[in-house]
C-alpha positions in Angstrom: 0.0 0.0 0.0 1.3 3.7 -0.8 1.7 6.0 1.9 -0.9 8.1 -0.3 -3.6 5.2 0.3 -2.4 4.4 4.2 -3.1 7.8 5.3 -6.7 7.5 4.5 -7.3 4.3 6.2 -5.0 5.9 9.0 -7.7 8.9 9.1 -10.8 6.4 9.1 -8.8 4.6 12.4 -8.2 8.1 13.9 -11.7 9.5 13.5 -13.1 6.1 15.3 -11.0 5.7 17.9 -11.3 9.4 18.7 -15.2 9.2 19.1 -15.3 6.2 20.7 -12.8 7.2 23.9 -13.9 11.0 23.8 -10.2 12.0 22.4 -8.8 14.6 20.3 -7.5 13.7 17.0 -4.1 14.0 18.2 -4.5 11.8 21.1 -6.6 9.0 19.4 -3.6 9.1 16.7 -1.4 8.5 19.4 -3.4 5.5 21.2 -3.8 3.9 17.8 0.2 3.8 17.0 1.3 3.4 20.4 -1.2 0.2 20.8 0.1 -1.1 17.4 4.0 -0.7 18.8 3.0 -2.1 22.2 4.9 -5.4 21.5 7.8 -3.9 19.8 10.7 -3.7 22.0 12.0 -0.5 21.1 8.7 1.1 22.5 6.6 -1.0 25.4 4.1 -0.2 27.8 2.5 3.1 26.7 1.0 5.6 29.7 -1.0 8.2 28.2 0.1 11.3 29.7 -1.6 14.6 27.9 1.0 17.7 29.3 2.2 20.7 28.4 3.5 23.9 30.5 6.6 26.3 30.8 9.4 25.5 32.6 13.0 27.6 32.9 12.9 30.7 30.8 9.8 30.1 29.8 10.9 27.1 28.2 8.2 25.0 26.3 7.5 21.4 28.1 5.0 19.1 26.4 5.0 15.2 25.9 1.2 12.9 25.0 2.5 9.8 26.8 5.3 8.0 28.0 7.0 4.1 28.6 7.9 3.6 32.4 11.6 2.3 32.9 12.0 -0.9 31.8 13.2 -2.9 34.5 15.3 -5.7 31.6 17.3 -2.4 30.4 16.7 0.9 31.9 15.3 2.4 28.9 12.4 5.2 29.3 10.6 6.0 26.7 8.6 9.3 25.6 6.5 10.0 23.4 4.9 13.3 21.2 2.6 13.5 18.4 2.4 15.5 15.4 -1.0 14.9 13.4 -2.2 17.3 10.6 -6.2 16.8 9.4 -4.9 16.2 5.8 -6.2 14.1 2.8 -3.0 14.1 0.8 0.9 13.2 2.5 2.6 16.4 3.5 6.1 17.2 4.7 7.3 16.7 8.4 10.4 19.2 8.5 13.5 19.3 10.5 12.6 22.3 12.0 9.4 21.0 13.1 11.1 17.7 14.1 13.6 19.7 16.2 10.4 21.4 18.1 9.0 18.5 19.2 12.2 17.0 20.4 13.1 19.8 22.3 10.0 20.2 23.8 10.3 16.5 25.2 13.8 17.5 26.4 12.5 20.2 28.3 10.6 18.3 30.6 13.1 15.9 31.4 15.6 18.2 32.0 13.0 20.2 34.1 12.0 16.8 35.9 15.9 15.7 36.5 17.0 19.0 37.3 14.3 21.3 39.2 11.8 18.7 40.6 8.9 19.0 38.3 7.4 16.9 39.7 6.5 18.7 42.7 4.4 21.6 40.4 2.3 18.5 38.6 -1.2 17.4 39.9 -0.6 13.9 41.5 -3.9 13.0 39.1 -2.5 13.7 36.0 -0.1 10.2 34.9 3.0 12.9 33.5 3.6 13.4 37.9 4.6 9.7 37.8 7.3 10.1 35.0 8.4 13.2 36.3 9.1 11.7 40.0 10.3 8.6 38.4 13.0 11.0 36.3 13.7 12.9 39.5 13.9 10.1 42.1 15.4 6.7 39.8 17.6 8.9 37.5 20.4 6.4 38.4 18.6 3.7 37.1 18.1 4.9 33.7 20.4 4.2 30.9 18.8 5.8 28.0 15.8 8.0 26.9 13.9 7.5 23.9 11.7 10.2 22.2 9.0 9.0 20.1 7.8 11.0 17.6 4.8 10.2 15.7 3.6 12.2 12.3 1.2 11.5 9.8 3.2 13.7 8.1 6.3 12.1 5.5 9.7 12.8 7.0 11.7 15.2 4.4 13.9 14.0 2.5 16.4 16.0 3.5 16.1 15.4 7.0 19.5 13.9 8.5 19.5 12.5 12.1 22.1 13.8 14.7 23.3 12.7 18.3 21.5 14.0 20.6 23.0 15.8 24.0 23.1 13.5 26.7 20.9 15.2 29.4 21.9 14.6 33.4 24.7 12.0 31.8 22.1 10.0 30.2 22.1 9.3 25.8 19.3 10.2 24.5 18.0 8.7 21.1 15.2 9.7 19.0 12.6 7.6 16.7 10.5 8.9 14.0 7.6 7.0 13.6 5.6 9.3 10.1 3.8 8.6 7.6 5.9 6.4 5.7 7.5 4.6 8.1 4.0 3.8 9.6 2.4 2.5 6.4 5.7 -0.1 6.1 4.8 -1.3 9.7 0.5 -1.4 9.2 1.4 -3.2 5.8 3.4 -5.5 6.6 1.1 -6.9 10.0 5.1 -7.1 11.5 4.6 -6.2 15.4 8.7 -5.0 15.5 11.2 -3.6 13.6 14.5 -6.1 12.9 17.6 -4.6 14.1 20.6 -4.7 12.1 23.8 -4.5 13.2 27.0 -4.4 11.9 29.6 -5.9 14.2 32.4 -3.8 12.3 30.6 -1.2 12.8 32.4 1.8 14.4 35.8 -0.1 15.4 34.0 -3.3 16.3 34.7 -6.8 15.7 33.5 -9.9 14.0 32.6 -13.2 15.9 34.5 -16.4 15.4 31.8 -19.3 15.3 32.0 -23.0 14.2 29.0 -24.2 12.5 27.5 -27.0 14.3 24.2 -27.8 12.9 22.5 -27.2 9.6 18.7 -28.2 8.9 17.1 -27.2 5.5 16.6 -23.2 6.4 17.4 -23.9 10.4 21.5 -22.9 10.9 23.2 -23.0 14.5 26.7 -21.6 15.0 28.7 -21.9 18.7 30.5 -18.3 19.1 32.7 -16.6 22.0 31.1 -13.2 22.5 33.5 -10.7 24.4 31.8 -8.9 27.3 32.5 -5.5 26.5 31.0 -6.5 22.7 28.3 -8.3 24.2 27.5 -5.0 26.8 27.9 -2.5 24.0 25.2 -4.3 22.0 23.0 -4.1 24.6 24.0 -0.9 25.8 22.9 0.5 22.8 19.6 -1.6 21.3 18.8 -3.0 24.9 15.6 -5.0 25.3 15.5 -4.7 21.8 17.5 -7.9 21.4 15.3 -10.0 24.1 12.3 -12.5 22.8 9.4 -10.5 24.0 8.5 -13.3 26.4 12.0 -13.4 27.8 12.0 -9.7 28.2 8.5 -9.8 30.0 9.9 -12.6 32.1 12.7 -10.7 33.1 11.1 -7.6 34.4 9.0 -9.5 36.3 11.8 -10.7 38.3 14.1 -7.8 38.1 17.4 -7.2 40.0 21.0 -8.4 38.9 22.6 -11.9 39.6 25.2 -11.4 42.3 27.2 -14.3 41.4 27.7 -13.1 38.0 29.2 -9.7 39.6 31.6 -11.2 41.5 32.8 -13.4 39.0 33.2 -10.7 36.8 35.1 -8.7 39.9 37.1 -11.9 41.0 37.7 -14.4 38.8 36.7 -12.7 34.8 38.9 -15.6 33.2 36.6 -18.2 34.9 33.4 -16.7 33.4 33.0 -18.6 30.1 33.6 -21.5 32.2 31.3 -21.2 35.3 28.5 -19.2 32.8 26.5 -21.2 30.9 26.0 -18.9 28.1 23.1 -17.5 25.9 21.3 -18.5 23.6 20.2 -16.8 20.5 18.1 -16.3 17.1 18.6 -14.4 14.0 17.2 -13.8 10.6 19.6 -13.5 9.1 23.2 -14.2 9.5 26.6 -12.8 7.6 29.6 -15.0 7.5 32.9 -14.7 5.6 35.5 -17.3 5.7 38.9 -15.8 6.8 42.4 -17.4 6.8 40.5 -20.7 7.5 38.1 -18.9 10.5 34.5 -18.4 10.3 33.8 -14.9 11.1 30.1 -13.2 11.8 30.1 -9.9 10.5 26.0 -8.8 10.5 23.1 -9.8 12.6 19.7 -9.3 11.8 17.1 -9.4 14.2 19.1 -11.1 17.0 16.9 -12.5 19.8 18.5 -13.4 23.0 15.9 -16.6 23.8 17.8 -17.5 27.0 20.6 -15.7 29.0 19.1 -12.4 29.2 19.8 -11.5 32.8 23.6 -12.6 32.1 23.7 -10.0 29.9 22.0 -7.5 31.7 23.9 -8.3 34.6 26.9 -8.1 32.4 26.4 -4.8 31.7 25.5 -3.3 34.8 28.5 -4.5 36.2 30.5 -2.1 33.8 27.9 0.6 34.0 26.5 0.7 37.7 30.0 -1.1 39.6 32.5 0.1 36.9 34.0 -3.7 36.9 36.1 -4.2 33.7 35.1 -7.0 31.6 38.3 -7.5 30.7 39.1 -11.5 30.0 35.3 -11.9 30.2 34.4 -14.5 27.8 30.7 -15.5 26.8 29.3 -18.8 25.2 27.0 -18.1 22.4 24.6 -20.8 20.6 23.3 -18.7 17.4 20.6 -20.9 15.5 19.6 -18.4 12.1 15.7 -18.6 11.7 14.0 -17.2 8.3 11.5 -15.1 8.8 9.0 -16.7 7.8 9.2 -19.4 10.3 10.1 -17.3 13.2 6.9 -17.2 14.7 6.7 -21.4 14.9 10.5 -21.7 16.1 11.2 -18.8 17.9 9.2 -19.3 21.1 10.0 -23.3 21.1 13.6 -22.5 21.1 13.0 -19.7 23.8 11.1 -22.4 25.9 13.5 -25.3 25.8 16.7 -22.8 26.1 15.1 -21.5 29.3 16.4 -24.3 31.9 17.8 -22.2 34.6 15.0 -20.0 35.4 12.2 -21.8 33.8 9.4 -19.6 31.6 6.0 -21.5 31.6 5.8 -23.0 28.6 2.4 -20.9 28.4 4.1 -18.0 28.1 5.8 -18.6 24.6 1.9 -18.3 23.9 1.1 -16.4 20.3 0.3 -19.9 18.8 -1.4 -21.4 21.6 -4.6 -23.8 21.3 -6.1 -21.2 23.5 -5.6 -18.3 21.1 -6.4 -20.7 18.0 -9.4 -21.8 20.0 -11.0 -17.6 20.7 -9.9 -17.0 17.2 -12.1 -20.2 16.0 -15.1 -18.8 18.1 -15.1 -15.7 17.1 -15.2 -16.0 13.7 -18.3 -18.5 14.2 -20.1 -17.0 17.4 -23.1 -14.4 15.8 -24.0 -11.7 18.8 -28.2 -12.6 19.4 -30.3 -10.4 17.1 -31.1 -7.5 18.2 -34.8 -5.5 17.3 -34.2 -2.7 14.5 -31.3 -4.6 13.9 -31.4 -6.7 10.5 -27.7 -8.2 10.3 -26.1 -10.3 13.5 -22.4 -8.9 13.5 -19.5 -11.4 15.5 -16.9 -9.9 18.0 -13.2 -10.4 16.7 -10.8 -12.3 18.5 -6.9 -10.6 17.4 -4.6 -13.5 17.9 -2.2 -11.6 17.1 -1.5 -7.7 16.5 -2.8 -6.3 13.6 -4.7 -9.0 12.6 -8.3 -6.9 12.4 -6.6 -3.9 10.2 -4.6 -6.7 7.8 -7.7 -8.7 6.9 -9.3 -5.7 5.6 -6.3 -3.4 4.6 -6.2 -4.8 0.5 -10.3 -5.6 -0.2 -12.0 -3.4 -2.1 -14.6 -0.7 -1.2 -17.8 -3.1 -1.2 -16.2 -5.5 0.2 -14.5 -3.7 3.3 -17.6 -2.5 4.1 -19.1 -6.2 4.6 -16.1 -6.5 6.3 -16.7 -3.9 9.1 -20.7 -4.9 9.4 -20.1 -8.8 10.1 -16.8 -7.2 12.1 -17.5 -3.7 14.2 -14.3 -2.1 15.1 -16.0 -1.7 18.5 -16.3 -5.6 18.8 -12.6 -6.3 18.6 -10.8 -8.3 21.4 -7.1 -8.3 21.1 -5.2 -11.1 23.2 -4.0 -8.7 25.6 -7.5 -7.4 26.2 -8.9 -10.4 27.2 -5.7 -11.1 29.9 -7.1 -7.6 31.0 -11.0 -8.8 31.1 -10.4 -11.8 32.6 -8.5 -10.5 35.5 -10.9 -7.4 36.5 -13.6 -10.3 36.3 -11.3 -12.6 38.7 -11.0 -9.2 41.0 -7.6 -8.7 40.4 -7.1 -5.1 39.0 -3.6 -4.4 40.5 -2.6 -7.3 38.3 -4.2 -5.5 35.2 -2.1 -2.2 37.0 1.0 -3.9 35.8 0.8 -3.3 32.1 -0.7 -5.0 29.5 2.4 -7.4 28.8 3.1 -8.2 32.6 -0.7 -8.8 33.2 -0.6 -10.8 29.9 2.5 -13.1 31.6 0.1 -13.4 34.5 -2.7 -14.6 32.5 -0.4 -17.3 30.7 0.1 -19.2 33.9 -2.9 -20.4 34.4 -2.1 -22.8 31.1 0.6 -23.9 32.1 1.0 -27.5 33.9 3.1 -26.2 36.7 3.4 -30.4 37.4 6.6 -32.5 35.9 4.4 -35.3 35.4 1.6 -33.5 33.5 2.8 -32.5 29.8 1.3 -28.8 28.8 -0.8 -30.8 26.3 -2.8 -32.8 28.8 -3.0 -29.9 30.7 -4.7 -27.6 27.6 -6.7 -31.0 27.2 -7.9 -31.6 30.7 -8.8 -27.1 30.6 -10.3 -26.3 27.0 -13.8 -27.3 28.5 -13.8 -24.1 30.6 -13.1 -21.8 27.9 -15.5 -22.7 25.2 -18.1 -20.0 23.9 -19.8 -19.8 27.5 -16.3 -18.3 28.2 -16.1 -16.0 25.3 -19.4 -14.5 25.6 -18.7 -13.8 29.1 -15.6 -12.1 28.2 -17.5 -9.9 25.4 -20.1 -9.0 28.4 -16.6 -7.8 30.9 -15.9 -5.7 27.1 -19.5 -4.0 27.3 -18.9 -3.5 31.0 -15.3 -2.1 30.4 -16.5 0.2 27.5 -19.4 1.8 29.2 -17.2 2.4 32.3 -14.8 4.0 29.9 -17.8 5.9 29.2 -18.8 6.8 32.8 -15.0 8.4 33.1 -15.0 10.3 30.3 -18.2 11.9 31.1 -16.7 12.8 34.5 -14.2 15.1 32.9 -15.2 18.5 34.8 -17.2 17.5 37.7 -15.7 14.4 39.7 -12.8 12.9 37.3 -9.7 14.2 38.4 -7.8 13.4 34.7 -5.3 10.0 34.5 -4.9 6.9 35.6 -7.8 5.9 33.1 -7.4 2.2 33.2 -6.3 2.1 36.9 -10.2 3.9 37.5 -11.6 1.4 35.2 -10.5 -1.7 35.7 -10.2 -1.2 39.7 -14.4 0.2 39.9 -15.3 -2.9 37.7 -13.5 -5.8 39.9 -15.2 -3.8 43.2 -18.4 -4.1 41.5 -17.3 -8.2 41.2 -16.8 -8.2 44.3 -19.4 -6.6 45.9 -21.7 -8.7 44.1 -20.2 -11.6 44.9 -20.3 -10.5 48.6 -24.2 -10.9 48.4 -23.6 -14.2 46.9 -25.2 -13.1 43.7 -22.8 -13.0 40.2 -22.9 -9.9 37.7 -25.4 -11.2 34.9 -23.4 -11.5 32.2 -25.7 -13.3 30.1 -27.8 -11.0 30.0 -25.2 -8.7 29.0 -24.2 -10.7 26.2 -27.8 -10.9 25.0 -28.3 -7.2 24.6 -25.0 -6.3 23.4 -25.2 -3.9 25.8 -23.9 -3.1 29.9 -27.4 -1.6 30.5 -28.1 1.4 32.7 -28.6 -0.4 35.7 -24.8 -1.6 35.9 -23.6 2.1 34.5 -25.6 3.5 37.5 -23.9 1.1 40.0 -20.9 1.7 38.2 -21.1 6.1 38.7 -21.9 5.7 42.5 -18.3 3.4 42.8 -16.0 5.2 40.8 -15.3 8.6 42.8 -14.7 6.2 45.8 -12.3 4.2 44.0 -10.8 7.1 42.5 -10.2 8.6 45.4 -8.8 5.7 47.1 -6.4 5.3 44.3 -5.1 9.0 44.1 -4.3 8.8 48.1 -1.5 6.0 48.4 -0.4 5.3 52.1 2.5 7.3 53.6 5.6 7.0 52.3 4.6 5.6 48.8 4.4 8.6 45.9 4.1 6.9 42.8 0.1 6.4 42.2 1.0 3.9 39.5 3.4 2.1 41.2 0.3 1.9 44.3 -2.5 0.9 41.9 0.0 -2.4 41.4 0.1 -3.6 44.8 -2.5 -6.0 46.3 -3.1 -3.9 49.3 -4.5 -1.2 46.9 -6.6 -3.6 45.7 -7.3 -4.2 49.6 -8.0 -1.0 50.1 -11.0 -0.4 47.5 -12.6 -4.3 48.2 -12.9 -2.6 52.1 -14.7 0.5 50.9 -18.3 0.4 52.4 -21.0 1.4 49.7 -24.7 2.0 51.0 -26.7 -1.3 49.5 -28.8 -0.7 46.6 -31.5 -2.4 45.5 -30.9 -1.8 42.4 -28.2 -4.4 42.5 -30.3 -7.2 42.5 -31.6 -6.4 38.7 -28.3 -7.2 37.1 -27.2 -10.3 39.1 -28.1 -14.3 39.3 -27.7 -16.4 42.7 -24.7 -17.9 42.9 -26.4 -21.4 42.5 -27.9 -20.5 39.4 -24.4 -19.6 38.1 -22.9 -22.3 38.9 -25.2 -24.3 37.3 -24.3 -22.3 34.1 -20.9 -23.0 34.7 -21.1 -26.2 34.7 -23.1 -26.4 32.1 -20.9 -24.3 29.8 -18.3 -27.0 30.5 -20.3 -29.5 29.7 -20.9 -28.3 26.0 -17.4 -27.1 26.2 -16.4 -31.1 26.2 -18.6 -31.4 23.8 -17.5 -28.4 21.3 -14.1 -30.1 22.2 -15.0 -33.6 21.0 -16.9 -32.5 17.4 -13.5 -30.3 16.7 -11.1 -33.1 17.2 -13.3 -35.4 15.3 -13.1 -32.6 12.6 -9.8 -32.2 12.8 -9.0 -36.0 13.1 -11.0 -36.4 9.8 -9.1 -33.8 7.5 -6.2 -35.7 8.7 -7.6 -38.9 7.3 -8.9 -36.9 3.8 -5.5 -35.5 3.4 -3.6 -38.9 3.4 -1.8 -38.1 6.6 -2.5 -41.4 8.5 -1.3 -43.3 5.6 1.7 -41.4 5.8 2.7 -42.0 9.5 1.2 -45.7 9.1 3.9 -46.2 6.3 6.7 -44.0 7.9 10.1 -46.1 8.6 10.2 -45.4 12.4 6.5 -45.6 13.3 7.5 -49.0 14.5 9.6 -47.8 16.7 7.7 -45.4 18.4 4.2 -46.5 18.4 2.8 -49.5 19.9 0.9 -52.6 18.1 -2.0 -51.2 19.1 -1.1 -47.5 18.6 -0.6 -49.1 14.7 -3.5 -50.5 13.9 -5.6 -47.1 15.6 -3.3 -45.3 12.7 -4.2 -47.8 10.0 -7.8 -47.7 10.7 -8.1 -44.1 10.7 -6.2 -44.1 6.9 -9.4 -44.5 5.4 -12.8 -42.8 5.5 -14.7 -46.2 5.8 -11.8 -47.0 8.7 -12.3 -44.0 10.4 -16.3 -43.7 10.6 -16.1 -47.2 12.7 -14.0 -44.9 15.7 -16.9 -43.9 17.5 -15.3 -44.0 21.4 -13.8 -40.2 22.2 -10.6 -41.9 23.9 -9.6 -43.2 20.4 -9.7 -40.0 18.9 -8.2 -38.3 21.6 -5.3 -41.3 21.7 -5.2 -40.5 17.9 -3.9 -36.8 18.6 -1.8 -37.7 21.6 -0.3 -40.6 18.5 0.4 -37.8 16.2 2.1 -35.0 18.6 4.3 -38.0 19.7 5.0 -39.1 16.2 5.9 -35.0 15.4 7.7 -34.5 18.5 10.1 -37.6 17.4 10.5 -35.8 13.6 7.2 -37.2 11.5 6.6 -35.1 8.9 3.5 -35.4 6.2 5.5 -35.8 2.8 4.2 -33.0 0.9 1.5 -33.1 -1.9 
């Protein structure tokens, strides 16, 4: 798509996204490219944060939002938006450029320097970043201005170093027009990063080749500590697996043994360490005087071994150790592109031995995702009167997926598109970790961040037992999240959106401005709970029936949220940051303790608890079922597609299938064969005899 055709799609994205959340254009742009980038490294959690005000001699500060340090890398991220109402690509100078950046620089400056903090209202989200600037400068490493334009970056535009401010580098990233329609087009959720190793006095990697397999490549290289900090230093949680990098800042901190290693005994390292283990997309070697030497990386990963190498380089940085005689083990495995999505989380989960990621966690092709996805695209919402078509919520599985499928159809067809498809009925997978946990009454979990609460949700699918694999784990699960489980999810959406509502409309009397989705997800979990107090459960049925929250639940909704509000804008003593407070259970504490007079009212948008359960069980009930007539599906394109005659012929199925396991195979090879397997545990020993035939290298022989 040209940049001509994007910015017209990009104005239809603005234009809804500003009238549903009550935003100016410039802030709506903003949301919509900041959610798009929210999995790309080189941005992460956005905090909208709307600010502007004078500083020093009158000195222009102003930012629209802002990423919190990020614990893997001590990067902070802020951001600034330029948008134009346009219907044809215009020009984003340097000068204009220049203006935005400095107006960004400004308030850190005025935050480091002259406690800025101290003049911002502690509702507005900017206080936190300002305090956090003021009060952790020694933590951050770099700063990172986002710009985003619809505009087209000139031509003639040439990037320079920015001054460090308060010792720290600053780097800036222009996110216009062009640049924007390359990422929307290309449904990528990062940018690769290239580096050159020779770059700038650098130096190539020796590596031995140790495994080849068809496009799959694995080298074993000695990285050099400084080389290995420098890379990090400058990209930083850029080169992490996003799962890896969430892992990490949940755990934070530095490894202590790795410090004094490094202080003690640097020559030991490469042999007490065990290493890290990486991916690329692509990877340059040159032969020289007999050597294998890496020269470029592409999109390096780090799948295991990231807090070695963060600790790595905060022992230069933070204890100014030399790394001197530090030497690093390196296992590179080269991964095309277009298989990175299948291989890159499995090598990221069997890499990570020492501290163990759930398998869950890897979890963009999950059976749970596949499974929402499948449901979605099936599930009609109840008709509604005046109402003639019966539309379907859409499950993202992953980012982008909603604006890809109709980005290339034509003008009739789009608009089918968005009718069987509202914009206002998408679920992305991050939403639903969100849902879900304001409907299990945990809001400071949702407090974290959308990829931290996202973690969270993950580990409820994992086994968390050594003698129960993940895939009798999904199996023995799926029943509970059938479409009893997505339509209650679609109800939490309504619920969200109309509270979303409720706070905008508070703007000028009893909303305070900020902490939006602290309010919001906090208000609807007390309303949970509440409930759940009187032994009654939210009606979400009901919910799901009218496609809508109903006025009942936004009336119980405006009497919670000033109390919750105010709870949230008045931490304890001793504890500043409201968004680090709104994390914390004992926030969440606080608000399930707050006393509000019974109403009535209640009672007209909730079921007993018995009647509930019942529904919950009954939900799992056709769950099983659902569960059965989809693996009978599946089981039967398998037979129609020759695979069982495949695996029944393949040389090693002797070896690692039983007698019986055999002749299961050969009687599902043919459609007569397979119509006479009428018990579920044959079809479900049929899957379990085709993930172990996988696992041990079966592959259908294509055509």
């Amino acid at each position: 798509m040209q940049p001509e055709d994007f910015l017209g799609e990009l104005r239809q994205m603005v234009a809804r996204r500003s009238s549903a959340r009550h935003l100016v254009d410039t802030l709506a742009f903003v949301h919509e490219v900041a959610d798009r980038l929210a999995e790309d490294p080189v941005f992460g959690e956005f905090r909208s944060a709307e600010y502007q005000s004078s500083g020093t001699k009158n000195r222009t500060l102003k930012l629209h939002g802002f990423t919190p340090v990020d614990e893997s890398d001590g990067t902070v991220g802020i951001v600034i938006g330029k948008w134009e109402d346009i219907t044809v690509p215009q020009t984003l100078g340097s000068a204009v450029v220049d203006q935005l950046s400095a107006w960004v620089e400004n308030f850190v400056r005025e935050a480091v320097e002259n406690s800025l903090h101290e003049s911002i209202a502690h509702a507005n989200d900017a206080y936190d970043l300002a305090l956090q600037l003021n009060s952790e400068v020694h933590r951050i490493n770099r700063i990172r201005i986002h710009i985003f334009s619809n505009l087209s970056l000139s031509s003639r535009f040439k990037e320079d170093a920015r001054d460090d401010i308060a010792g720290i580098p600053v780097e800036r990233h222009i996110w216009d027009l062009n640049r924007l329609t390359a990422l929307y087009d290309s449904g990528r959720e990062r940018e690769a990063v290239r580096i050159d190793l020779e770059e700038a006095g650098g130096t190539a990697i020796p590596c031995l080749e140790a495994a080849q397999s068809g496009d799959i490549c694995s080298y074993l290289c000695v990285v050099k500590g400084d080389q290995l900090a420098d890379m990090f230093e400058r990209y930083g949680s850029r080169l992490l697996e996003g799962n890896v990098r969430a892992f990490l800042g949940m755990k934070g901190g530095v490894n202590k043994g790795i410090r004094t290693t490094i202080q003690d005994e640097p020559g030991l390292f490469f042999a007490y360490n065990n290493g890290i283990a990486a991916t690329a997309s692509d990877v340059k070697v040159e032969s020289r005087d007999g050597q294998l030497m890496i020269t470029g990386l592409t999109d390096l990963q780090i799948v295991n071994g990231g807090q070695t190498t963060a600790s790595i380089l905060s022992a230069r940085k933070k204890d100014h150790l030399s790394l001197t005689g530090v030497s690093v083990p390196m296992k590179l495995t080269r991964v095309l592109p277009d298989r990175a999505q299948e291989l890159i989380p499995s090598i990221a989960e069997f890499a990570n031995t020492q501290n163990k990621v759930a398998a869950a966690d890897f979890f963009s092709n999950h059976p749970f995702h596949r499974k929402m996805e499948e449901i979605s695209r099936r599930l009609l919402t109840p008709a509604r009167a005046g109402h003639r078509i019966q539309s379907k919520w859409f499950y993202e599985r992953a980012r982008g997926q909603y604006q890809n499928g109709k980005l290339y159809l034509d003008k009739s067809k789009k608009a089918v598109f968005e009718r069987e498809y509202p914009a206002e009925q998408l679920i992305s997978k991050t939403d639903l970790a969100k849902y879900a946990h304001t409907w299990d009454t945990k809001p400071h979990w949702v407090s974290l961040g959308a990829q931290k609460n996202f973690t969270k949700f993950a580990g409820a699918f994992s086994s968390g037992n050594a003698e129960i694999s993940e895939f009798e784990h999904w199996e023995r699960i799926s029943p509970n999240y059938g479409e009893s489980f997505f339509r209650s999810m679609a109800a939490v959406c309504l619920v969200w959106k109309k509270m979303e509502e409720t706070v905008d409309a508070g703007r000028g009397s009893w909303y305070e401005g900020g902490y939006r989705i602290n309010i919001v997800t906090y208000t609807i979990a007390k309303l949970f709970h509440d409930i759940r107090n009187m032994r009654e459960e939210l009606d979400l049925e009901r919910i799901w029936n009218s496609q809508d929250a109903g006025s009942e639940v936004a009336a119980r909704l405006e009497e919670i949220v000033p109390l919750v509000q105010n709870t949230l804008l008045s931490p304890p003593n001793g504890v500043r940051n409201i968004g680090e407070w709104c994390k914390r259970p004992e926030c969440w504490d606080a608000i399930a303790a707050i006393e509000i007079p019974y109403a009535s009212t209640v009672h007209g948008i909730a079921i007993s608890k018995d009647s509930h359960e019942e529904k919950k069980v009954d939900g799992r009930k056709q769950g099983q079922v659902d569960d059965a007539i989809d693996l009978q599906s599946k089981l039967l394109h398998l037979t129609e597609s020759g695979y069982w005659t495949s695996l029944y012929s393949w040389s090693k199925s002797s070896a690692y299938l039983s007698p019986t396991d055999r002749a299961l195979v050969l009687k599902a090879s043919t459609l007569q064969g397979f119509m006479k397997i009428a018990l579920q545990k044959d079809w479900k020993r049929l899957a379990a005899i085709r993930k172990t035939a996988e696992d041990e290298g079966f592959r259908q022989a294509a055509g």
